[in-house]
C-alpha positions in Angstrom: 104.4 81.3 99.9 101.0 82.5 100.2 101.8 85.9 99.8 102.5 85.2 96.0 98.9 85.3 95.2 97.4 87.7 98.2 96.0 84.6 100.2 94.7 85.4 103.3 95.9 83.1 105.9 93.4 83.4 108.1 90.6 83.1 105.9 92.1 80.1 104.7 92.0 78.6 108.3 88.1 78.8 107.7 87.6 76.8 104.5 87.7 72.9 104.1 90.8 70.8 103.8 90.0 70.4 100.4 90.0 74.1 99.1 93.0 74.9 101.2 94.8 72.1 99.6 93.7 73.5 96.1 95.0 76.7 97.0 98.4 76.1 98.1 98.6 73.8 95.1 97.8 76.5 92.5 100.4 78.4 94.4 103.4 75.9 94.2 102.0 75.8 90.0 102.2 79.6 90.0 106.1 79.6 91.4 106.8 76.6 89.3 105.5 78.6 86.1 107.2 81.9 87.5 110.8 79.6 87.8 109.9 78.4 84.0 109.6 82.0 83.0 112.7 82.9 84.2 114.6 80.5 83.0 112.7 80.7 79.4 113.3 84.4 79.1 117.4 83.7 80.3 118.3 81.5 77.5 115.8 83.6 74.3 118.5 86.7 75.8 121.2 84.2 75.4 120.0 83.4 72.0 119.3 87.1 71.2 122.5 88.6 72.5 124.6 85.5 72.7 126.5 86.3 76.1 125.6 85.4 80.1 125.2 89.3 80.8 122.3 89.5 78.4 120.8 86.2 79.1 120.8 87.3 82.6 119.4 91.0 82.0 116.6 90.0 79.6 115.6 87.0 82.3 115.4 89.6 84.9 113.7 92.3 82.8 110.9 89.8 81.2 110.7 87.7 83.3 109.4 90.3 86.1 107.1 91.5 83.4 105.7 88.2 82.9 105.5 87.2 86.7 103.9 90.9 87.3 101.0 90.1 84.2 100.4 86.7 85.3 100.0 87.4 89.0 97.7 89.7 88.5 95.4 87.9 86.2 95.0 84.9 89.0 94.8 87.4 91.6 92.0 88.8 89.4 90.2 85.6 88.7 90.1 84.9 92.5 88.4 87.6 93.6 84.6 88.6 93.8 82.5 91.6 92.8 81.5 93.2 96.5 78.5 94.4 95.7 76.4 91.6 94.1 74.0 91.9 91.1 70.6 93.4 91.5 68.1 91.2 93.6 65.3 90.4 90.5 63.0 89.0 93.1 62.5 92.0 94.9 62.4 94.1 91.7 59.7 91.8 90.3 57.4 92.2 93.7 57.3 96.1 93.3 58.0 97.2 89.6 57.3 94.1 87.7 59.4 94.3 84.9 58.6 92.2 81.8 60.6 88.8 81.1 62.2 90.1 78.0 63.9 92.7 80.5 65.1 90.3 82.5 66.4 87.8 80.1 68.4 90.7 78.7 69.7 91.6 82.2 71.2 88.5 82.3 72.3 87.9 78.9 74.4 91.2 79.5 75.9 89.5 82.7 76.7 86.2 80.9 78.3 88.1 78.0 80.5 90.5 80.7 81.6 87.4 82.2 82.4 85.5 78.7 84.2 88.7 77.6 86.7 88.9 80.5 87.0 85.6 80.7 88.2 85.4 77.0 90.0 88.2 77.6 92.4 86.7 80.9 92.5 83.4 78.6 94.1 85.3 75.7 96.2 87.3 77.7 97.6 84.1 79.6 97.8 82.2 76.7 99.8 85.1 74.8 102.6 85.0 77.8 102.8 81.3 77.4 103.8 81.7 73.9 106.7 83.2 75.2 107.4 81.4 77.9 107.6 77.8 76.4 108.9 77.7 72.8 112.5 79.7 74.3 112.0 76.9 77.1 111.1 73.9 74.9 114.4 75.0 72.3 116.4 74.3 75.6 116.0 70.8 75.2 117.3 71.3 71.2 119.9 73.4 72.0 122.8 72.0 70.0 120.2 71.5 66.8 119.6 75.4 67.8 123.2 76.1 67.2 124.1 74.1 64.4 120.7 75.6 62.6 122.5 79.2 63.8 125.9 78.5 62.5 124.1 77.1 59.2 121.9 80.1 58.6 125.2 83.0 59.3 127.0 80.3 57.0 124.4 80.9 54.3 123.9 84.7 54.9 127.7 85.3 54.7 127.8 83.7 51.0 124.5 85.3 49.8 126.2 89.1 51.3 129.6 88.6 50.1 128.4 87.6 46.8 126.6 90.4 46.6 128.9 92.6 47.6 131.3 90.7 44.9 129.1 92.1 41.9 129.2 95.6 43.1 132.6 96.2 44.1 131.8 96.9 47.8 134.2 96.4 50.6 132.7 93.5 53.2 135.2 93.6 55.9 133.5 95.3 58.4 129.9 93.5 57.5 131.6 90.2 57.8 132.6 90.8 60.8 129.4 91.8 62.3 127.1 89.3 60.3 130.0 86.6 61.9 128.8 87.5 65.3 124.8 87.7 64.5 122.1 85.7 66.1 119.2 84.3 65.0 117.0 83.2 67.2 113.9 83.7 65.5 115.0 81.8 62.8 115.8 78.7 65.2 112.6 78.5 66.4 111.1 78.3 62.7 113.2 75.3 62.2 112.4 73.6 65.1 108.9 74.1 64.8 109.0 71.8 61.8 109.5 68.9 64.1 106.9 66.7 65.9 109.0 66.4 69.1 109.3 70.6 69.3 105.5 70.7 68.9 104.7 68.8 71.6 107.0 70.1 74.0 105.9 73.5 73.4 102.2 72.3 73.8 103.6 70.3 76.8 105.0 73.8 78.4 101.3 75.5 77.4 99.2 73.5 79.3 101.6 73.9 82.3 101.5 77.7 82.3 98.2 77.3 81.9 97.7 74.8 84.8 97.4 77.9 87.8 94.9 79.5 86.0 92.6 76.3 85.7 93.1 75.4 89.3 92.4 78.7 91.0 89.0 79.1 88.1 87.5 75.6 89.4 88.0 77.1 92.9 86.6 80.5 92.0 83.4 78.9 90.4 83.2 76.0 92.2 80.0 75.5 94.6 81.3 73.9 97.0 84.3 76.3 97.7 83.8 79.6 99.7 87.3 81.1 100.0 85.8 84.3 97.5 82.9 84.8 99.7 85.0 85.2 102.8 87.2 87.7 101.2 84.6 89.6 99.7 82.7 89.4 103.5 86.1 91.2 104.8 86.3 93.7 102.1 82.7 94.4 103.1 83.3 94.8 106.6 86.6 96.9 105.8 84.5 99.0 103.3 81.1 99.3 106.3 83.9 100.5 108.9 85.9 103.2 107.2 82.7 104.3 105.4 80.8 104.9 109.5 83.8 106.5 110.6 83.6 109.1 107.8 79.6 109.3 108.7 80.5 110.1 112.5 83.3 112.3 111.8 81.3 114.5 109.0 78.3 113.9 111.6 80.1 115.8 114.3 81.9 118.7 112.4 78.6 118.7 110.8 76.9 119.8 114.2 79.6 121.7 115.3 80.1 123.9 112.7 75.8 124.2 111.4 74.0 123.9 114.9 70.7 125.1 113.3 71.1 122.0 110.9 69.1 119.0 112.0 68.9 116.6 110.0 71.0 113.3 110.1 73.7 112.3 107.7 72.0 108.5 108.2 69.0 109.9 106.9 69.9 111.6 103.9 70.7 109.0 101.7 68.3 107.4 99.7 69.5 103.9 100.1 69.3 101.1 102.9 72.5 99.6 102.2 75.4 102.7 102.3 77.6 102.9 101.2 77.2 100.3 98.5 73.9 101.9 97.5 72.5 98.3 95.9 69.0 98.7 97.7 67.2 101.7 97.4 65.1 102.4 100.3 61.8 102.9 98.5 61.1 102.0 94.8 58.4 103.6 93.2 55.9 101.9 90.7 55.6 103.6 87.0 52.4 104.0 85.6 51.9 104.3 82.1 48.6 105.5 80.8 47.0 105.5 77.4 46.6 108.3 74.4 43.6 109.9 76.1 45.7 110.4 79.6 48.2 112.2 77.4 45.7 114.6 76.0 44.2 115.5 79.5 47.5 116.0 81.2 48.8 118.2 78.2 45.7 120.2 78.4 46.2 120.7 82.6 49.5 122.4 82.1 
């Protein structure tokens, strides 16, 4: 079951009771959503096409679309940038930037964060609309059909007495406009009631429920699942990354004997291949109108 989200079991091992508890319970909400989905986007294709076949085509077809989208915002929200933001401490000690600089640093991090946030809650929160009105008109459904049945009733007169006026044949429209759905129209009606309302905001908050379980883990301080996948990505990332080093190292030497410098040695940053810490950073001077004037006239 933990596949469903990309858990690592064995990471999971590592963590508190707590968290792995959190996590397999923001799974089982994630498969209970995905079941909801399915069976919301079965009976809008029963509404829309009014047989089994298309119920069953359209839960398939959406419903995959909808599992694909959600899984991959939680899977998103889970996991952590590898390379982490600049260290300000140890820019401070040899460039001193001013404080202005840095409070717009981070006011530019906080709004990146805020933005995808907002985006992932939209997104989610777009799905759900579609997940739980179809779902919440299940529990209406023979209102839904009478409210149908009513609506084709009324379209019939208003299309026949039209046709009436102008001398036009309705045969043929009557029968297709006998065999129309509207489900669209259903779900205007229902809204109007109290009970519908609530159900539908009832079925919001539960698609939503995987998404606020797996964020209080993600943020949460106390809860270090993110930092042991990241730590494994790193060491994934450091391994391939040493083996490519060695490999161009030795075809390197083989093929460019006169060539003596290390690969190592050539970049220009302590941490490769993440290149997050340069390995010397130089102070800029600035100088004044008169040390302008002099260096313009040295040239």
């Amino acid at each position: 079951m933990n596949n469903l989200l990309g858990l690592n079991n064995n990471l999971l091992q590592q963590v508190s009771v707590v968290e792995r508890a959190g996590y397999y319970s923001a799974t089982r909400l994630f498969l209970l959503v995905s079941i909801i989905s399915f069976v919301s986007n079965g009976y809008f294709g029963y509404l829309f096409l009014g047989t089994w076949l298309g119920a069953f085509v359209l839960a398939i077809l959406i419903g995959f679309i909808h599992f694909s989208v959600l899984r991959i915002s939680l899977i998103t929200l889970m996991s952590k940038p590898i390379v982490e933001a600049v260290n300000l401490k140890l820019v401070e000690t040899v460039a001193k930037p001013s404080k202005i600089k840095n409070l717009f640093n981070e006011t530019r991090q906080l709004t990146k964060f805020n933005i995808a946030s907002i985006m992932r809650f939209v997104l989610v929160g777009l799905i759900a609309i579609t997940i739980c009105i179809p779902m919440s008109t299940i529990f209406f459904h023979n209102e839904a059909m009478r409210i149908e049945e009513s609506h084709r009733v009324h379209v019939l007169q208003n299309y026949n007495a039209v046709a009436a006026k102008m001398h036009i044949s309705a045969e043929v429209v009557d029968r297709n406009l006998s065999q129309a759905h509207y489900p669209f129209v259903i779900f205007e009606v229902l809204w109007k009631k109290s009970a519908y309302r609530l159900l539908v905001f009832v079925f919001l908050i539960l698609v939503y429920t995987p998404l606020f379980a797996l964020a209080r883990l993600r943020y949460g301080k106390d809860y270090c699942y993110g930092d042991l996948v990241r730590d494994e990505m790193r060491k994934d990332i450091l391994i391939d990354y040493h083996e490519t080093v060695e490999q161009s190292q030795f075809f390197l030497d083989k093929s460019f004997p006169e060539f003596k410098k290390k690969l190592t040695e050539l970049t220009a940053f302590s941490d490769p291949p993440f290149k997050h810490c340069a390995k010397s950073l130089t102070v800029r001077k600035f100088g004044a109108t008169a040390d302008f004037r002099q260096y313009m006239r040295s040239i």
